[in-house]
N, C-alpha and C positions, 0 to 999 in steps of 0.2 A: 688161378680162379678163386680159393679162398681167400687169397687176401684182397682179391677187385669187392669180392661179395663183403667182407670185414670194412673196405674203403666207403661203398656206399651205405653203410650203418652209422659211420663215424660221420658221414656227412649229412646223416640223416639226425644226429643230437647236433650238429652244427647248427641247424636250421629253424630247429627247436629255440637254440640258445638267442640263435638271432631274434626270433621273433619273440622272444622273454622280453631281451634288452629294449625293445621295440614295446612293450605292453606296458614293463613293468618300470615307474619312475626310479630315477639313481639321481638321489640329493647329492647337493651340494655343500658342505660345510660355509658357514657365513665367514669370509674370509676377511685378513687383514693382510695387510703386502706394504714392505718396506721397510728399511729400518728403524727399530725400534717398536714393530706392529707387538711384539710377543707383551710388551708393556699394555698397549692399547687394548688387548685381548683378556690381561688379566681386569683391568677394568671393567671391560664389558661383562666377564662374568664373576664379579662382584655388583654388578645393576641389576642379574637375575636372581640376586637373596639368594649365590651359594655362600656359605660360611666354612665349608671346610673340605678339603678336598685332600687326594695322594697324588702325590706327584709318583712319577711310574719314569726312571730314567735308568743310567749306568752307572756303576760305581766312577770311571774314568772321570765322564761330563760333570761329576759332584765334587771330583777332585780339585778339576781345575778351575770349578768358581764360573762355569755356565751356568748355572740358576740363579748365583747371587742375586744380579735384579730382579730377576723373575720373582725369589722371595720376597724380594724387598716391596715388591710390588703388592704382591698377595699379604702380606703383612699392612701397608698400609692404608690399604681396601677395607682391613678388615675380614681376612678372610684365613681360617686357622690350613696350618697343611701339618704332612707328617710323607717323609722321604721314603720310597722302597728305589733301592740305587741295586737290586740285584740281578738286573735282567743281562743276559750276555749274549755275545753273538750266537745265531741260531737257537733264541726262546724255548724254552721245554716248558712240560704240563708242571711240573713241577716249580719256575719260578713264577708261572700263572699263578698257582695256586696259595705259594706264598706272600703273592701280593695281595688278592685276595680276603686272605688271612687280614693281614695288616691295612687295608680297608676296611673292616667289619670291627676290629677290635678299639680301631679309632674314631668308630661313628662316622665315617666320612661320607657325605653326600654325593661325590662326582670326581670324577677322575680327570688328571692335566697330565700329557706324555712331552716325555720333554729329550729327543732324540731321533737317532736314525729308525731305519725301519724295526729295527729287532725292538725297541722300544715302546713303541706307536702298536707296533703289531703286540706286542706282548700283555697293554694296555689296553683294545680292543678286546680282549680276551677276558681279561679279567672286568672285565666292564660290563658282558655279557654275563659270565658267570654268576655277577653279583645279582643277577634277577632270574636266571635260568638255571632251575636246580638239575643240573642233569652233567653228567661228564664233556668230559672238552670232547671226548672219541663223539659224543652225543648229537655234540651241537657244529661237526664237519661235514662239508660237502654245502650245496646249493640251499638258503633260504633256510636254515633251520637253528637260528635264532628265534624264535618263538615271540616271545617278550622285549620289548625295546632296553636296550641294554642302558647302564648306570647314564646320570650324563658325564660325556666324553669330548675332553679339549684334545688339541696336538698342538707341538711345537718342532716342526724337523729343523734338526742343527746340520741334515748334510742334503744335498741336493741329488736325489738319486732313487730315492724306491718310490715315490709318490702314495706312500701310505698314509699321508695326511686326509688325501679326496678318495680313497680307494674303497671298495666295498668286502674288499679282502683282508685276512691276517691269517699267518701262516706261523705252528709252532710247531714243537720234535716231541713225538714220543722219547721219552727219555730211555726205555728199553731197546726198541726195534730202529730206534732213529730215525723213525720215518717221519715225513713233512707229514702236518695234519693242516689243509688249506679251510679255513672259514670264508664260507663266500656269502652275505648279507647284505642288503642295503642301510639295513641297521646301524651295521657297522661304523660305517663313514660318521669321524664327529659332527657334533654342532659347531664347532668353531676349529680354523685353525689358522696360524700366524705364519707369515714367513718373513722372518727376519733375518735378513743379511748379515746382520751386525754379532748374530751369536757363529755364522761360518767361517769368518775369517781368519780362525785359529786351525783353521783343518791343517791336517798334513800334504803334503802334494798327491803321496801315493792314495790316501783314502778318497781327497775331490775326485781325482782321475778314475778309482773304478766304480764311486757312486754316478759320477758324469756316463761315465757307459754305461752305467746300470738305467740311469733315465732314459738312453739311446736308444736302447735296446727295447724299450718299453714303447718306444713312440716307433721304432720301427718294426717291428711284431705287429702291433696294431695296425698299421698302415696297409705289411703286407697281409693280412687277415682278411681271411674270406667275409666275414661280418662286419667288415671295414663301413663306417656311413658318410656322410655330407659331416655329420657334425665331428667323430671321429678323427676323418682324414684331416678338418681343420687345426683338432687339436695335436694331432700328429705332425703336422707339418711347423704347427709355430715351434714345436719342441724342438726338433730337426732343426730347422733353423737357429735359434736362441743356443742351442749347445754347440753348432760346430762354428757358429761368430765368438763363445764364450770359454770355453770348457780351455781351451790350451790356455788362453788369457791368465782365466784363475788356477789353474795347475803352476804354472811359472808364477804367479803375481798374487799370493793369497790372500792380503790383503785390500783387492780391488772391492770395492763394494758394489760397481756398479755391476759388473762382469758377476759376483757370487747373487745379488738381487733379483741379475737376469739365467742363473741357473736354477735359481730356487724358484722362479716362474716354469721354465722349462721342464723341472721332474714333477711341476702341478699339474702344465699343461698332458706332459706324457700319463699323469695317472688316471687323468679325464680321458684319455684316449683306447687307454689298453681294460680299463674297467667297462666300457659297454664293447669295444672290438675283440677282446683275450690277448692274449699270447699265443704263442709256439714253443718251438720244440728247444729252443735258447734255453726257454725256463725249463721246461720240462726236463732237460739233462743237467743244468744250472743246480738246481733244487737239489740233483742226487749226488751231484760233486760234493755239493756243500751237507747234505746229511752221510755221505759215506766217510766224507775225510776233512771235517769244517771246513771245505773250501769258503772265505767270504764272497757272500754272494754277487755282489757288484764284480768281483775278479773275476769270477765264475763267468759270468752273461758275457764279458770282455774278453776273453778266452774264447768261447763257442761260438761268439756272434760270425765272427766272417766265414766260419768254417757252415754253418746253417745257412747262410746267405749263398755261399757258393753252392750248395744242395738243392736250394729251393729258384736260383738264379734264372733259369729260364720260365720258370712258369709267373715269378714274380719282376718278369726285368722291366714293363712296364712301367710297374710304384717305384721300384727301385732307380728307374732314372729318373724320375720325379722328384725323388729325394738327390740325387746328386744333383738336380737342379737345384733347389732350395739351396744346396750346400755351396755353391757357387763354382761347380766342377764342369758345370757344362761350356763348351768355346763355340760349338756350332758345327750340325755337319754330323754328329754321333750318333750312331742307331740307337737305340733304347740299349740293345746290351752289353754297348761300347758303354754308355752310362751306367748302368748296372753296373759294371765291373770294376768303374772311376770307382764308385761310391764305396765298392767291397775293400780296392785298394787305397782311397782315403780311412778307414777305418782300420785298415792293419797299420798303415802310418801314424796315426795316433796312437796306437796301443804300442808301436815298437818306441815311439816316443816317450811314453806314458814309464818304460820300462814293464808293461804286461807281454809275461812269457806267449810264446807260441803253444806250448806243450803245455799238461799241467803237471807238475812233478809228482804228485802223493798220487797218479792213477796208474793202479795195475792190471794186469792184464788179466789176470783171473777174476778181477771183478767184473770186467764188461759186459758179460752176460747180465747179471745181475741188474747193475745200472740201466743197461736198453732198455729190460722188460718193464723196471719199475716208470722208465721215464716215458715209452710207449701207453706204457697201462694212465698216466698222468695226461699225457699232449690228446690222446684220443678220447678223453674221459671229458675235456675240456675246450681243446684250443683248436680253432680252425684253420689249420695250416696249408698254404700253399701246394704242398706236396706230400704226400703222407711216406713213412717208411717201416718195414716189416723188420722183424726181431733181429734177421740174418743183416739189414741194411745197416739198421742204427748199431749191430758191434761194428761194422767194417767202420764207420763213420765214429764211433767214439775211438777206434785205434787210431785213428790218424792226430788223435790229441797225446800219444804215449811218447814219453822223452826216447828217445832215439837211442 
């Protein structure tokens, strides 16, 4: 009886959220697509009199001489820069702040991110910061950017969080290691690039769980109660585009046409999942990876089939829709003979992929812990298919424990 009365609450901010998304506009970054777009972007914004900007990346992508053009570019614009290369996986308040620092000290006018999501997101952050004096704890949670943040470019080098179009950034308390999620429309740059031509160097294992990390994104959305017309469209090209693409470029890295049409597909999924949400993918995702660094792309590729199988009958519907797009349907299949194609096409990719079944670093004395936090996240946020209570979600995070 509590938790029917808790279920009608949470579907009651659901409705809220919808009809936000519904009110409130969610820009669009003015975008460049194709190889070689990250050059044509730094152009465009040297035509807006910036003259000096931070570049906000990883130490890795500066090793290997991903920015060279990008400098070369911005140098022959005319446009001064200065490197902060220390952002790592899973972003803390702390190299926020350090970037920050090193934005101010340089006079810098606008900030260019130039990386996966921990990058972009870490960038967003300090971008805000730079005009919002108030702590990062301050400015989490829905709309509370205040001040339109620095101006803010992207460049994603990997095909997978759609944090280029997204109105979110998510970084860790560096104490408690908890995700701190910024949800703004602010947020979302003015420009950003997708060039093919800086993905080609990916490694197979990292395309593979940024590719499901897009999947994941455009299938949440889809099956999302807040699902719309415009939504489900961008959810389904994504859907489409990564299961024609994603093995392609995992075997074949550098295909350009196959990584051009991934880095459309984690755009189109960030267009999707930014007005539909997420689910409970992310919601335990998120705590994988602040309890034990899980990378988050592994993370969502891990949980996904095992959420899909939970929420299967209430969403078998979208879910044969989507093994339709995938090209799994032969004719003849109920919706949740389909549903099931699709749950076990996704485990074939992943055992392909070489992603475990299990997650190794999860213990069993943690799973309380994780439920609540991720219960306390997916009901705070995301309108899920099927909702589950504290006693459900341990039973269902043990089923991820190595054996």
């Amino acid at each position: 009886m509590l938790f029917s009365l808790q279920v009608k609450g949470y579907k009651g901010v659901m409705n809220a959220l919808k009809v936000a998304a519904k009110v409130i506009p969610m820009p669009k970054p003015t975008l460049f697509s194709g190889p070689g777009s990250s050059i044509e972007m730094c152009e465009a914004i040297a035509q807006m009199g910036t003259q000096n900007v931070l570049i906000v990346t990883d130490e890795v992508l500066n090793k290997l001489g991903i920015l060279d053009n990008i400098k070369k570019s911005l140098e022959e614009n005319g446009i001064r820069y200065v490197i902060y290369d220390g952002v790592l996986p899973d972003p803390t308040y702390d190299q926020v702040e350090a970037g920050l620092a090193m934005y101010k000290e340089n006079g810098c006018e606008a900030i260019l991110a130039v990386g996966g999501g921990s990058p972009i997101d870490a960038a967003k952050v300090i971008a805000a910061r730079v005009t919002n004096n108030r702590p990062i704890k301050k400015l989490s949670g829905f709309f509370k950017v205040w001040k339109a943040p620095a101006p803010f470019f992207a460049i994603p080098t990997t095909a997978g969080t759609g944090s280029e179009v997204t109105i979110a950034a998510v970084v860790s308390d560096p104490v408690t290691h908890q995700k701190t999620p910024l949800m703004d429309p602010k947020l979302v740059p003015m420009m950003a690039a997708l060039d093919a031509s800086l993905m080609t160097g990916l490694p197979a294992h990292v395309t593979s769980a940024t590719g499901m990390d897009a999947l994941t994104h455009a299938v949440e959305a889809f099956i999302s109660k807040n699902a719309s017309a415009d939504t489900d469209s961008y959810a389904i090209a994504a859907t489409r585009l990564i299961m024609q693409n994603l093995e392609k470029v995992v075997e074949k890295g550098d295909d350009l046409e196959g990584r051009q049409n991934m880095a459309l597909a984690s755009y189109y999924a960030g267009l999707a999942f930014t007005k539909a949400s997420l689910g409970y993918v992310h919601a335990i995702s998120h705590n994988f990876g602040a309890k034990y660094g899980t990378p988050h792309g592994l993370g969502n590729a891990i949980v996904l089939p095992y959420v899909l199988d939970y929420s299967k009958e209430e969403a078998k519907e979208r879910l044969a829709k989507l093994a339709e797009v995938s090209g799994l349907a032969k004719g003849g299949e109920t919706d949740l003979q389909l549903a099931q194609k699709f749950i076990d096409r996704i485990r074939e990719m992943n055992a392909k992929f070489g992603i475990p079944v299990h997650l190794e670093a999860l213990k069993k004395e943690d799973i309380p812990a994780i439920a609540k936090l991720a219960l306390k996240e997916a009901h705070l946020n995301y309108p899920v298919p099927r909702y589950m209570d504290q006693s459900t979600c341990e039973q269902f995070i043990s089923q991820m424990l190595v054996a």
